[in-house]
N, C-alpha and C positions, 0 to 999 in steps of 0.2 A: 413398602411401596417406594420404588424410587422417584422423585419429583425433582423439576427443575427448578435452581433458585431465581430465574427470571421469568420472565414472560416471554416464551415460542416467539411471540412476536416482533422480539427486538425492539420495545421503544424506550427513550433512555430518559424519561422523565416520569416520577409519575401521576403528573397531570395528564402527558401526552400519552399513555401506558391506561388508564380509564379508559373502560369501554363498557356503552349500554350492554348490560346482559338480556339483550333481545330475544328473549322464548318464548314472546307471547302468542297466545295461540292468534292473536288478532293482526300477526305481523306475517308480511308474503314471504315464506322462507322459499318456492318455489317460483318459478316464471312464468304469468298466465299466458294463456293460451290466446292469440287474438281470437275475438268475437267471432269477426267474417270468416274465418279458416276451420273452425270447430262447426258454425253453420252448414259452411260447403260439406264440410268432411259425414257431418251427418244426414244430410241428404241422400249419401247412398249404403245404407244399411245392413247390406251382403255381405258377408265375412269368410273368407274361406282359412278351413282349419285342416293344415296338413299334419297329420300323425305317424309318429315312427319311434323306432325304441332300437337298444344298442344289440339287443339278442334275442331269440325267438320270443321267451317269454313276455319279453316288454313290444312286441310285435303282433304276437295271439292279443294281448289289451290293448292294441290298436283296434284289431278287426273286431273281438267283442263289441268297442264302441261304435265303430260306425255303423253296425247293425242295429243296435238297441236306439239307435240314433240320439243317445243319451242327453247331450251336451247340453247345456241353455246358456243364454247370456240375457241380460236383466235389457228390458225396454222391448223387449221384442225384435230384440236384433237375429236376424238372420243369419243363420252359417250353416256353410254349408262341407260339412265332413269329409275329407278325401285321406286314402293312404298314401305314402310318400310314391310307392309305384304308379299311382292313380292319375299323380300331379302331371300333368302334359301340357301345363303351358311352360313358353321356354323363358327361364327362371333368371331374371335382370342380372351384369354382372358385380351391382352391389346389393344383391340378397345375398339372407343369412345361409352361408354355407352349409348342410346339414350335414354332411357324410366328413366332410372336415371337422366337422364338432365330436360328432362319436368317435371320431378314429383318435379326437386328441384326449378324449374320456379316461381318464383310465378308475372310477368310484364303485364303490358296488352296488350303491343303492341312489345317490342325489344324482338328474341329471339323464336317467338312463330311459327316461319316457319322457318323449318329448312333444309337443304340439307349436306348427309352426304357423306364422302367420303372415303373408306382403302386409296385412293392414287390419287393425282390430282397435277396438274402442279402448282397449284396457288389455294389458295382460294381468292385469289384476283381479278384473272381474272374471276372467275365464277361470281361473284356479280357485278362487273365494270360492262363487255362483256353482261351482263342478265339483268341491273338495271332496266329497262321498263316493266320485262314481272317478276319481282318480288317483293311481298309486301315488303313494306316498314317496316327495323327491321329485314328484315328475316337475316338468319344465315348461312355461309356454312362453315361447318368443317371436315377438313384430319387430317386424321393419319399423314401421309407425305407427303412431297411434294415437287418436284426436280424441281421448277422453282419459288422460293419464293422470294419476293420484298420487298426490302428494302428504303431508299431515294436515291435519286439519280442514281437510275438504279442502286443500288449496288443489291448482290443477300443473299439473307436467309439462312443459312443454315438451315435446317427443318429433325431431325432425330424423330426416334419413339420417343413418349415419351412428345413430346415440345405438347402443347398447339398450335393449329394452325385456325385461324377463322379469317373471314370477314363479317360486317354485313353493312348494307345499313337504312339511312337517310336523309332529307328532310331539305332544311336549306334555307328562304328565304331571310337573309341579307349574302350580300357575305361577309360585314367589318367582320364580325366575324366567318367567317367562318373555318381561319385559325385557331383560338383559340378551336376547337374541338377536337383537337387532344392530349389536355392539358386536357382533361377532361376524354377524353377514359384513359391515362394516370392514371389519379385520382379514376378512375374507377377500376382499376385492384391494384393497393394498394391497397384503400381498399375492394376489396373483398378477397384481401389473410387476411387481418386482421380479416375480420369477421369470415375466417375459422378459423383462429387461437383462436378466441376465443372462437367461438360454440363449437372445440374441447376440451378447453383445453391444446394448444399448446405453445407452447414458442413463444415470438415476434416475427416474421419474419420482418425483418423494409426491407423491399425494396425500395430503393430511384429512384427518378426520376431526371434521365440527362436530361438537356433540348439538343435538342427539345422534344426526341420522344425517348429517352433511360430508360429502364430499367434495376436496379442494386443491388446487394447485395453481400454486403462483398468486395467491390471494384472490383466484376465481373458481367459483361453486364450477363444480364437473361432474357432482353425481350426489343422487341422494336415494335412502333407504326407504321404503315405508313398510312396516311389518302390521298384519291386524290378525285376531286371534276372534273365535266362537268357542264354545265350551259343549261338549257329546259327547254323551257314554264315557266321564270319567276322564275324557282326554281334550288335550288343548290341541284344536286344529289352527293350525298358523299359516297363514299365506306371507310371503316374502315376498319384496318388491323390489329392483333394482335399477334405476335409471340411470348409463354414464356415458359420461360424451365421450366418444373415441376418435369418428372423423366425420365430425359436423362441429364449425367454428360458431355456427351460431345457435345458440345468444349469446353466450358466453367466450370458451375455448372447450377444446380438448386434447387429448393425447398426442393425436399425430401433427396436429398443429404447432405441438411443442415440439416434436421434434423436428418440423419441419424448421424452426427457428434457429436450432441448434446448426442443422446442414451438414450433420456429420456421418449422415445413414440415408441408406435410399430405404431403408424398412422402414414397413407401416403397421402398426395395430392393427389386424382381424378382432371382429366381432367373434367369430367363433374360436378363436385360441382363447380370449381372453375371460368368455363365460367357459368355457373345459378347464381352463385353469382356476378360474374359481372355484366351481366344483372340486376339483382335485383339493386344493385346500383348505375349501369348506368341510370335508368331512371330515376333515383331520380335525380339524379346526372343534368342529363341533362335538367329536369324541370325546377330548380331552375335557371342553366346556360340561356335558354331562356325566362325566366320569369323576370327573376332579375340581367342578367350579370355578366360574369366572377370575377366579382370585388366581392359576394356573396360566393365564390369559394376562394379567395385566400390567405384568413387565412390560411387554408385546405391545400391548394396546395403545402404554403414555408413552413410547416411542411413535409412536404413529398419529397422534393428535396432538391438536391446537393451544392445548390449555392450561398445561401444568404451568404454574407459576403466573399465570393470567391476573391482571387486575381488574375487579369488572364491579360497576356501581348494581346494585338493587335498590330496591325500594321496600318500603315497608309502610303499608298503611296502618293508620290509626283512625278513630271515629275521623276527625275534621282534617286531617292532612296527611300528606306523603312523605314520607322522613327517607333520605337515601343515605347508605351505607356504602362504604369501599370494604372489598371482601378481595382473597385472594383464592384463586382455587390450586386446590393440596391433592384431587384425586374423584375417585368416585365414592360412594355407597355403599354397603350391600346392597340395597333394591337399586341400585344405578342412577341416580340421581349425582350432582355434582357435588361435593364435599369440601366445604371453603373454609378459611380463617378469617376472621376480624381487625382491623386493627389492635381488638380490645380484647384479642387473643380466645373471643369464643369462636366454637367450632358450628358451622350450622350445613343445612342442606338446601340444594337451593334446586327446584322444581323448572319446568320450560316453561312459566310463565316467570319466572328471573325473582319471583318473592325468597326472602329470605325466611327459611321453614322452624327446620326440628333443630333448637341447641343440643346439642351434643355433650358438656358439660352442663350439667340442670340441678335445679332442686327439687328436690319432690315434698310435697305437702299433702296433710289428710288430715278431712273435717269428717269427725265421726259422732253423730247424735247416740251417745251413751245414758245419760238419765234426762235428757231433756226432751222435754213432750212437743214442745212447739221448737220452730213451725209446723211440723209436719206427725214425725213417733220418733221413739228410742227405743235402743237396747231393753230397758227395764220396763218401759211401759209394753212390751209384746210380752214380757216375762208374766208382768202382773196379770193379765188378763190371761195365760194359760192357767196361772192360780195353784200351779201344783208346785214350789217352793218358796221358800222365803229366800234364797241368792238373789244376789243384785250384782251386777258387774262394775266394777270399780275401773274408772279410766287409767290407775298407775298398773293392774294386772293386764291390761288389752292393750298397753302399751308394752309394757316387756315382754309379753307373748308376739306381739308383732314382729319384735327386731327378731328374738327367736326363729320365726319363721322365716323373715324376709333373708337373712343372713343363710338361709341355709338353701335357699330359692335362686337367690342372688349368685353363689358358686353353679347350679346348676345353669341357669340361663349366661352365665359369661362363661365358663368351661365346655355347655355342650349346643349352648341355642336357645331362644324360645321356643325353636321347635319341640324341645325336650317337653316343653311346661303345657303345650297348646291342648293337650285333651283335656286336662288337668281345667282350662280356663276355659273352656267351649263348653262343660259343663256345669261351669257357676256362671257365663254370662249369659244376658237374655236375647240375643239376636239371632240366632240361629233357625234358619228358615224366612227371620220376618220379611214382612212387604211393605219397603218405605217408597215414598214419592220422592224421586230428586230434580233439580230443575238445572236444564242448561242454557244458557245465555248465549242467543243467535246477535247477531248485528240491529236487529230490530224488534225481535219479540224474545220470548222465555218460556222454552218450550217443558213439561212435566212429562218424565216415564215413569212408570213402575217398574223395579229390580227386586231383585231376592238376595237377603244377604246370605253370603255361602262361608264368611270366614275372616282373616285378615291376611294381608299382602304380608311382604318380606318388610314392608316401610312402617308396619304396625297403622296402617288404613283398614277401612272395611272393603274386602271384597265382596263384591254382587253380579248378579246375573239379570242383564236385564230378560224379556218376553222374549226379544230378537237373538236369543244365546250370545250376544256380546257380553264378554267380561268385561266391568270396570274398578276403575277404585274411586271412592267416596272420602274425599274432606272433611274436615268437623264444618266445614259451612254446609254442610249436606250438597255441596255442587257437584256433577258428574265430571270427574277431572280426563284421569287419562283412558282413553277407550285402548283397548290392547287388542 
């Protein structure tokens, strides 16, 4: 992996070079919504859902849908299903252009069925709430939208102008399921670059904050949110993508930067800039399941904020808080940030900014061989089968261990744990079971029941809760990241 030996961010001390590793879920990584304006905007609950696709066949699953009048949206929202021929009211001249979207399409599958919207609560919730009764790839895009989702139940702000879309994907290993989110990400860099350059424009360098933030000029312009169900075998994923293109507020966006430059009368389209992401995302996403994220991340630490970062964690202990300077070196396999210590250990460090898994460790093992108490031993299960006189000696179950581990050990660093997992899914006892986890709201602490189905790529328990969301589970038994 190549890394930077400073900090992206240029600061040249490193007091002033510390930076809180803010990932906590209790922190607004998104921009709320005013109160009064989500009020108004829900007041009128009508929705209208234009449908069209780039060729007959994605055009016949239009008309199928609006027959079957399939569609739902959660709350009892209204919508009302039209084909793009059907649409006759006359179409404002900063709506999303449709016929210039397909015509800039060039994908075979992402992007080719589309659902359009002036005004929807969520294009989030249309793809999630509908993913069974639409192809896979399709697309749905608002103008606006007064009920936009961000991570952690934060909310979107979403005014005219922003880029606003959700599209839908097929994902059968869950280990990596988490790591799509890094690509949609990579995905949407580079297609502002390619417009930048089919035009003739100046760099646009938009950086990518891990997780799922997008930035330029030291101001957020867009962010991801990806969330995942598990059915029949397969990981259904919705994709989310909020980016400011030409609306300056809250923040900035695109054209506002180049409006600063003054060196171009062009402006970012909304619809060039989602067809160019497509075009790149399927590239993009090939290589990712063909070849793995590892393929990709050359690509990626040119394109984000952090290599070489200085950033404090914290670490608790029973009575107090102990903070740490770490450096971050990279990602994960399971995509988590991958830092140094001053103290030159390697650890991982999760969005809630704790300092996790050493990477360099000891491993220790307490094994009850002839002692009865506390609990049994080896020899006391022996005695009481009563059909030999052997007894296992601790120095023979010791060099039968290295034995095995040494030969385990080339296996899982040569080929993967994945090599070893049937092997250890049939000596552990979790498989199937039904634990209780609890998640910690702002004021109460709510209990689900899940199903354990396995372990993640980060060596966690994967579960399922009732609601077919997949999670992963902590050794504090808390519900961490919902995917």
């Amino acid at each position: 992996m190549p890394f930077a030996s400073t900090s992206s961010l240029g600061f040249s001390t490193i007091r002033s070079s510390l930076k809180k590793a803010i990932f906590s879920k209790k922190a607004t990584c998104s921009l709320s919504l005013p109160a009064a304006f989500a009020s108004a905007m829900d007041g009128n609950s009508n929705c209208k859902l234009v449908l069209c696709g780039k060729s007959p066949p994605e055009n016949e699953i239009a008309i199928a849908l609006k027959s079957s009048n399939a569609l739902k949206l959660p709350e009892s929202t209204e919508i009302s299903i039209l084909l793009q021929s059907e649409f006759e009211k006359p179409v404002k001249e900063d709506a999303f252009g449709v016929d210039s979207f397909m015509t800039s399409l060039s994908t075979g599958r992402f992007g080719r069925f589309l659902l359009w919207s002036p005004r929807l609560p969520s294009t989030h919730d249309v793809v999630s709430n509908n993913f069974c009764e639409l192809p896979v790839g399709a697309v749905c895009v608002a103008d606006v939208q007064y009920k936009g989702r961000g991570r952690s139940k934060n909310v979107w702000e979403s005014p005219q102008g922003c880029l606003l879309f959700s599209f839908t994907l097929q994902m059968e290993d869950g280990r990596v399921v988490p790591l799509i989110q890094y690509v949609v990400s990579l995905a949407v860099t580079e297609a502002i670059k390619y417009v930048c350059d089919k035009n003739g424009l100046p760099y646009i360098d938009v950086k990518i904050k891990w997780p799922n933030d997008l930035y330029l000029n030291g101001l957020k312009v867009g962010g991801i949110l990806c969330t995942s169900t598990y059915k029949s075998k397969q990981f259904n994923v919705s994709a989310g993508v909020g980016l400011n293109v030409d609306n300056e507020k809250p923040t900035t966006c695109l054209n506002a930067f180049l409006r600063e430059l003054s060196v171009t009368t062009y402006r970012f389209r909304r619809e060039d800039v989602l067809a160019t992401f497509f075009n790149k995302f399927e590239m993009l996403y090939e290589v990712f399941i063909n070849q793995g994220f590892q393929s990709l991340e050359e690509l990626y630490y040119r394109t984000w904020l952090h290599s070489g970062q200085r950033v404090i964690v914290q670490e608790k202990t029973e009575d107090q808080v102990v903070e740490n300077v770490v450096t971050i070196q990279g990602l994960t396999s399971s995509g988590y940030l991958l830092a140094i210590g001053d103290d030159n250990q390697m650890c991982e460090l999760h969005p809630d900014g704790n300092r996790d898994t050493p990477v360099f460790a000891f491993a220790g093992v307490g094994l009850n061989v002839d002692n009865e108490k506390p609990t049994t031993c080896l020899n006391a299960f022996l005695r009481e089968l009563s059909v030999t006189t052997y007894r296992f000696r601790r120095e023979d179950v010791l060099a039968t261990f290295f034995n095995k581990f040494e030969m385990l050990y080339e296996v899982f660093i040569n080929q993967g744990f994945q090599s070893l997992e049937e092997l250890y899914y049939r000596t552990w006892l979790h498989s199937g079971q039904r634990v209780i986890v609890q998640e910690k709201t702002e004021d109460q602490v709510v209990e689900n029941v899940v199903t354990i189905q396995g372990l993640t790529s980060s060596g966690y328990l994967l579960a399922i809760g009732d609601d077919n969301q997949m999670c992963e589970l902590h050794p504090d038994g808390n519900r961490m990241d919902t995917w």
